[in-house]
C-alpha distance (Angstrom), angle and dihedral (degrees) to the residues before:
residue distance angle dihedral
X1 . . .
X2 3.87 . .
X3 4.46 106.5 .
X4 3.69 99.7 -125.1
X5 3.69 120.7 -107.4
X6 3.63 123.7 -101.8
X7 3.89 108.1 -109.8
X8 4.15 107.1 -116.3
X9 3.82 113.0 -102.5
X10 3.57 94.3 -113.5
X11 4.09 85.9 56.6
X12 3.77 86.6 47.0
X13 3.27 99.7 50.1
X14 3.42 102.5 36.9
X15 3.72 94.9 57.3
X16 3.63 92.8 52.6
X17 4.08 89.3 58.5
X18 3.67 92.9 47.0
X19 4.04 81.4 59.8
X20 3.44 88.1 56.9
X21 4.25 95.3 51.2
X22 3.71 88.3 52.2
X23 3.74 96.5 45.8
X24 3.82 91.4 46.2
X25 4.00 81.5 50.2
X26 3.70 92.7 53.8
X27 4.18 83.4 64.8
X28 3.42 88.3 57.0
X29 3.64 105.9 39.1
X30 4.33 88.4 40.7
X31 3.78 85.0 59.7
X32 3.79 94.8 49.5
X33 3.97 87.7 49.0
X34 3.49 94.4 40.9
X35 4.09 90.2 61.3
X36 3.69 96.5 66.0
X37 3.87 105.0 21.8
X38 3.91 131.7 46.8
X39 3.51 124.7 -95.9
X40 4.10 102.1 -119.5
X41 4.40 81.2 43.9
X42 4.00 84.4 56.9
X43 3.58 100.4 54.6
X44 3.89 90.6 38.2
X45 3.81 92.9 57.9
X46 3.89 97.6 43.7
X47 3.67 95.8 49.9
X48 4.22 99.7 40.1
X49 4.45 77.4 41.0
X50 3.55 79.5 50.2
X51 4.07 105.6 42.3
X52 3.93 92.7 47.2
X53 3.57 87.1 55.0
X54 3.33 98.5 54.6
X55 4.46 98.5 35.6
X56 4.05 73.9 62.0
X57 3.37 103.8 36.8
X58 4.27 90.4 48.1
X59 3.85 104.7 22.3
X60 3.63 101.9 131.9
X61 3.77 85.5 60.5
X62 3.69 91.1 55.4
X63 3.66 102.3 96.9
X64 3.29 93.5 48.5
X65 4.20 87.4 72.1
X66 4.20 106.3 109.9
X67 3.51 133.5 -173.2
X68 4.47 91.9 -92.2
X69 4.14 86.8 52.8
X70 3.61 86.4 46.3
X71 3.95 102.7 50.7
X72 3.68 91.9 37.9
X73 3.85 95.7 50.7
X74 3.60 87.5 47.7
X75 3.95 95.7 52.3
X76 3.89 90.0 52.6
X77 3.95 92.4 35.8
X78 3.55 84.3 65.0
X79 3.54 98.8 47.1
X80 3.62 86.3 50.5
X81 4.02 91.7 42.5
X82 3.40 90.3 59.3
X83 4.14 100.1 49.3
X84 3.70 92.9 48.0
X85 3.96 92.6 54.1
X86 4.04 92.6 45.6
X87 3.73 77.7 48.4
X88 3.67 103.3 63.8
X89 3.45 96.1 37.3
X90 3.98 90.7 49.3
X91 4.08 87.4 46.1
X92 3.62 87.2 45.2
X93 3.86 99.2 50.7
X94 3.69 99.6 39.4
X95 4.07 138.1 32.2
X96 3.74 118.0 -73.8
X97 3.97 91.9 -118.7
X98 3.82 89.5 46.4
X99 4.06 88.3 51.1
X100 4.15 94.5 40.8
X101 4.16 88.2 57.5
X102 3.81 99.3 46.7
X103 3.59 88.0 38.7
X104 3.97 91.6 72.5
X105 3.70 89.8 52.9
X106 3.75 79.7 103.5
X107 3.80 89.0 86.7
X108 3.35 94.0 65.4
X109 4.50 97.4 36.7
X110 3.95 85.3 61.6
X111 3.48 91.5 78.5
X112 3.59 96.5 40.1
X113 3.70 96.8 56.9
X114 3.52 92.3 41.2
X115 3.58 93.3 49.5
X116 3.57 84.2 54.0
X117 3.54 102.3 41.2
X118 3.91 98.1 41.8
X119 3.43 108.3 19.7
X120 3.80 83.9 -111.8
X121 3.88 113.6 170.4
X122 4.16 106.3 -101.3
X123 4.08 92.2 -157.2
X124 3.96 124.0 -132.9
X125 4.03 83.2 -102.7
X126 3.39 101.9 61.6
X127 3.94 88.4 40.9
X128 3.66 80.6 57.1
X129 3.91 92.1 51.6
X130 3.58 94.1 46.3
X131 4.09 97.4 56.3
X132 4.23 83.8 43.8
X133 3.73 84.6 52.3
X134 4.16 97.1 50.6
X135 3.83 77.6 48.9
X136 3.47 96.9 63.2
X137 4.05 88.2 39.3
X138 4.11 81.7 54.3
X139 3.81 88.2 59.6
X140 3.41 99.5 42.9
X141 3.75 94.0 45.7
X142 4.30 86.1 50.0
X143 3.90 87.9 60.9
X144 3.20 135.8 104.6
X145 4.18 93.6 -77.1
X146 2.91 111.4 25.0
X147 3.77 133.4 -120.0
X148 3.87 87.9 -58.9
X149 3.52 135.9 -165.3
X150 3.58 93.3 -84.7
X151 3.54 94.6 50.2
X152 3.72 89.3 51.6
X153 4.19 86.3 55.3
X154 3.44 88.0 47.3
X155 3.62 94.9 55.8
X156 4.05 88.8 49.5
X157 3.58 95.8 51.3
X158 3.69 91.7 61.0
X159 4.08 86.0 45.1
X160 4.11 82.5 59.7
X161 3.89 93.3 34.2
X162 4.01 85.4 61.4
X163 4.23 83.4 42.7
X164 3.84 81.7 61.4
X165 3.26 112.1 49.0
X166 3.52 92.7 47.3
X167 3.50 98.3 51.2
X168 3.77 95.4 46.8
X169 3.85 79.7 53.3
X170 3.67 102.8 47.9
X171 4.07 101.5 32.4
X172 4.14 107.1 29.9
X173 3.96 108.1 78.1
X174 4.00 116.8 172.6
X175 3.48 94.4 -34.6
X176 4.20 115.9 151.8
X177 3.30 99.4 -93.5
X178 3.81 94.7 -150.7
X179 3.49 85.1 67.6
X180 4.11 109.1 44.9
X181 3.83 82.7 50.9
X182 3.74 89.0 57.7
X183 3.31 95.1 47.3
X184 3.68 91.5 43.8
X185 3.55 91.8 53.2
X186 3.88 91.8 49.8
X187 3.44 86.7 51.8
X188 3.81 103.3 50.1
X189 4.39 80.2 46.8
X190 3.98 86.2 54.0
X191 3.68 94.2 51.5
X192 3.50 98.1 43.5
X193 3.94 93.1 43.2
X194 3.76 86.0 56.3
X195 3.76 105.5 54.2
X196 3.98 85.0 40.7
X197 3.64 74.5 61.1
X198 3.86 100.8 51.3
X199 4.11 96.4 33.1
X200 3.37 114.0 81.2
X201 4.01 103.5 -120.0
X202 3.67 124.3 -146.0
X203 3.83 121.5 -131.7
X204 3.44 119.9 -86.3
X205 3.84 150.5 159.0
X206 3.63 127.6 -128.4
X207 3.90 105.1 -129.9
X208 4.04 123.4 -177.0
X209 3.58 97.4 -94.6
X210 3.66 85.8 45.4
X211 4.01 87.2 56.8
X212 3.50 95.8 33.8
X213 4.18 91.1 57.2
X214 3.86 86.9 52.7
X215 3.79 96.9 55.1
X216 3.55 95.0 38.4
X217 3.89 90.4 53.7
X218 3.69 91.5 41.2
X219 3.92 102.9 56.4
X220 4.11 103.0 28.7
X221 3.98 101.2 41.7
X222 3.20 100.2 28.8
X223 3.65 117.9 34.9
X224 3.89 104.0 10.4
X225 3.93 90.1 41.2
X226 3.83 96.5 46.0
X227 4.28 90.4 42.3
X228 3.95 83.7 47.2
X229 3.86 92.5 45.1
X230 4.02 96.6 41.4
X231 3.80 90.1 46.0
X232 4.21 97.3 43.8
X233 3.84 113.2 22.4
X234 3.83 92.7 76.8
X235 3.92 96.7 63.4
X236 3.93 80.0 62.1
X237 4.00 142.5 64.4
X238 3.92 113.4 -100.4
X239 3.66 79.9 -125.5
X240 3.69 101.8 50.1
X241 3.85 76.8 45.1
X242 3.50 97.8 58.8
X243 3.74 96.0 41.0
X244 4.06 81.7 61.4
X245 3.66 94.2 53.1
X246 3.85 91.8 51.0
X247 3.91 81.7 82.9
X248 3.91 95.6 71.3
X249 3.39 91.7 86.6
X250 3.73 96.9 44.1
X251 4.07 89.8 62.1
X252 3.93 87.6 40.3
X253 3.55 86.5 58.3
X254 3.45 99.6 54.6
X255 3.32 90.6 44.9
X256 3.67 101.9 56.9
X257 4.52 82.9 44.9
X258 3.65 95.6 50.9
X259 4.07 107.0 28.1
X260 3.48 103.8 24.8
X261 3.64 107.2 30.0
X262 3.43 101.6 -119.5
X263 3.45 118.9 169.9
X264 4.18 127.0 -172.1
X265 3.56 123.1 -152.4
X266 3.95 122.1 -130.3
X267 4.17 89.7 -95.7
X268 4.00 91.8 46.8
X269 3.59 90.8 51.8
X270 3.71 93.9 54.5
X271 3.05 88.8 44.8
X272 3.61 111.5 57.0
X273 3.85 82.3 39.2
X274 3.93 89.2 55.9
X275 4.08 94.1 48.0
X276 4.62 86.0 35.2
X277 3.80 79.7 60.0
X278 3.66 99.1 45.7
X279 3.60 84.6 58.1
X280 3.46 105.3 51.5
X281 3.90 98.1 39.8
X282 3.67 93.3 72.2
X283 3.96 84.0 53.0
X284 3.40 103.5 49.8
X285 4.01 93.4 46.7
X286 3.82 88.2 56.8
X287 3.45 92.5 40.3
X288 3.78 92.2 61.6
X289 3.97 95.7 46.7
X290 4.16 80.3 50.1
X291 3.82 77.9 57.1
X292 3.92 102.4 41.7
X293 3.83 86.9 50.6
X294 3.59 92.4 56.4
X295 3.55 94.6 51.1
X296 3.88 95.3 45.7
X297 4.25 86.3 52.0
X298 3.81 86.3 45.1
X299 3.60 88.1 56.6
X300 3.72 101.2 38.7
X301 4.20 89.0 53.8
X302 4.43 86.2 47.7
């Protein structure tokens, strides 16, 4: 058998920031939804769009599904379950610019919850990070608004993003990962079926955009951004990685300014740039010790 080439880094790197466009577009698109149909109906749609798609898409590796592929999916579908319906109801109660920001306070929950979880050591840096970030939640909360109930969903999700990442990275092993993301999409579609089920939904009509939102959401962040993520993320550093996906926001941003109108005051701006900064700081330090090493094995092989 031929060993695979390694994708160039403009390939690599590319691909990674066109995740990034289509996640900043599922914002926009979530909020256009989101207008017309109910939150829990939202995620529901995307993710059973989303699983049919991909039962067609990869049904001759059905069978090969066990009971391991099946209980780990679940654990992370969950996880994932979970951030996508704090998502919707954070997007829906709160600007798309406002939600974007908070949203990559998961950079700085990961070592929270695994300081929590696994004794891990949480570093005077990001302890640093974290006050900088309440700072910026300070600012935002001393605006015009409020810190609002979206905002405060917002700031969940990116609890439950953190969840997620670390349990894909602590429970999936080399599973397919065709299959886990099936059966995390079923999953999330499950959960969000069910509380459909147990909230009491208002009436409403499906209109294009309505439709349109769902199947936008349901091929480009989901399956196309996962496939593109699975298939490209390993030829980089999780850090390098991370410092990539700081650019969501930045296209959510411009989004909500040029498409939806949005509009932030002096004291939102400095404060999603206060919490945007709290993010990346962590990323950039670890960055440059990625760098140092590189230039300390550089020397060693000289």
């Amino acid at each position: 058998m031929n060993t695979p080439l390694h994708p160039t880094n403009l390939r690599v790197y590319f691909s990674l920031i066109l995740t990034t466009i289509f996640w900043g577009g599922s914002f926009l698109f979530t909020k256009i939804g989101v207008a017309t149909i109910p939150p829990q109906i939202f995620v529901f749609s995307r993710f059973t769009v989303a699983s049919v798609i991909m039962l067609i898409v990869f049904a001759r590796r059905v069978p090969k599904i066990d009971t391991d592929i099946l209980y780990r999916g679940a654990i992370v579908g969950v996880a994932l379950g979970l951030s996508n319906i704090t998502f919707v109801f954070g997007v829906q109660g709160t600007s798309i610019s406002r939600a974007s920001v908070l949203n990559n306070l998961f950079v700085l929950f990961i070592p929270l919850v695994t300081k929590i979880v696994w004794r891990d050591k949480i570093g005077g840096l990001n302890i640093f990070c974290i006050v900088l970030a309440a700072t910026g939640i300070a600012f935002l909360s001393a605006s015009g608004g409020g810190f609002n109930r979206g905002d405060i969903f917002s700031t969940f999700c990116a609890f439950i993003i953190a969840c997620h990442i670390i349990s894909v990275s602590k429970v999936l092993k080399d599973d397919d990962v065709y299959l886990i993301s099936l059966v995390q999409f079923s999953t999330v579609a499950l959960i969000a079926g069910t509380i459909s089920l147990i909230i009491p939904l208002k009436p409403f009509t499906l209109t294009g955009e309505g439709a349109l939102s769902v199947l936008y959401c349901a091929l480009f962040p989901t399956i196309f951004c996962f496939t593109l993520q699975n298939i490209y993320q390993r030829y980089v550093t999780p850090t390098r990685a991370g410092l990539i996906y700081t650019l969501d926001p930045v296209w959510t941003l411009i989004a909500g300014f040029f498409i939806l109108g949005e509009r932030l005051n002096t004291r939102e701006w400095i404060g999603c740039g206060i919490i945007f900064l709290a993010a990346l700081i962590p990323l950039l330090f670890r960055l440059g010790n990625e760098k140092g090493e590189d230039d300390d094995s550089a020397t060693k092989v000289k």
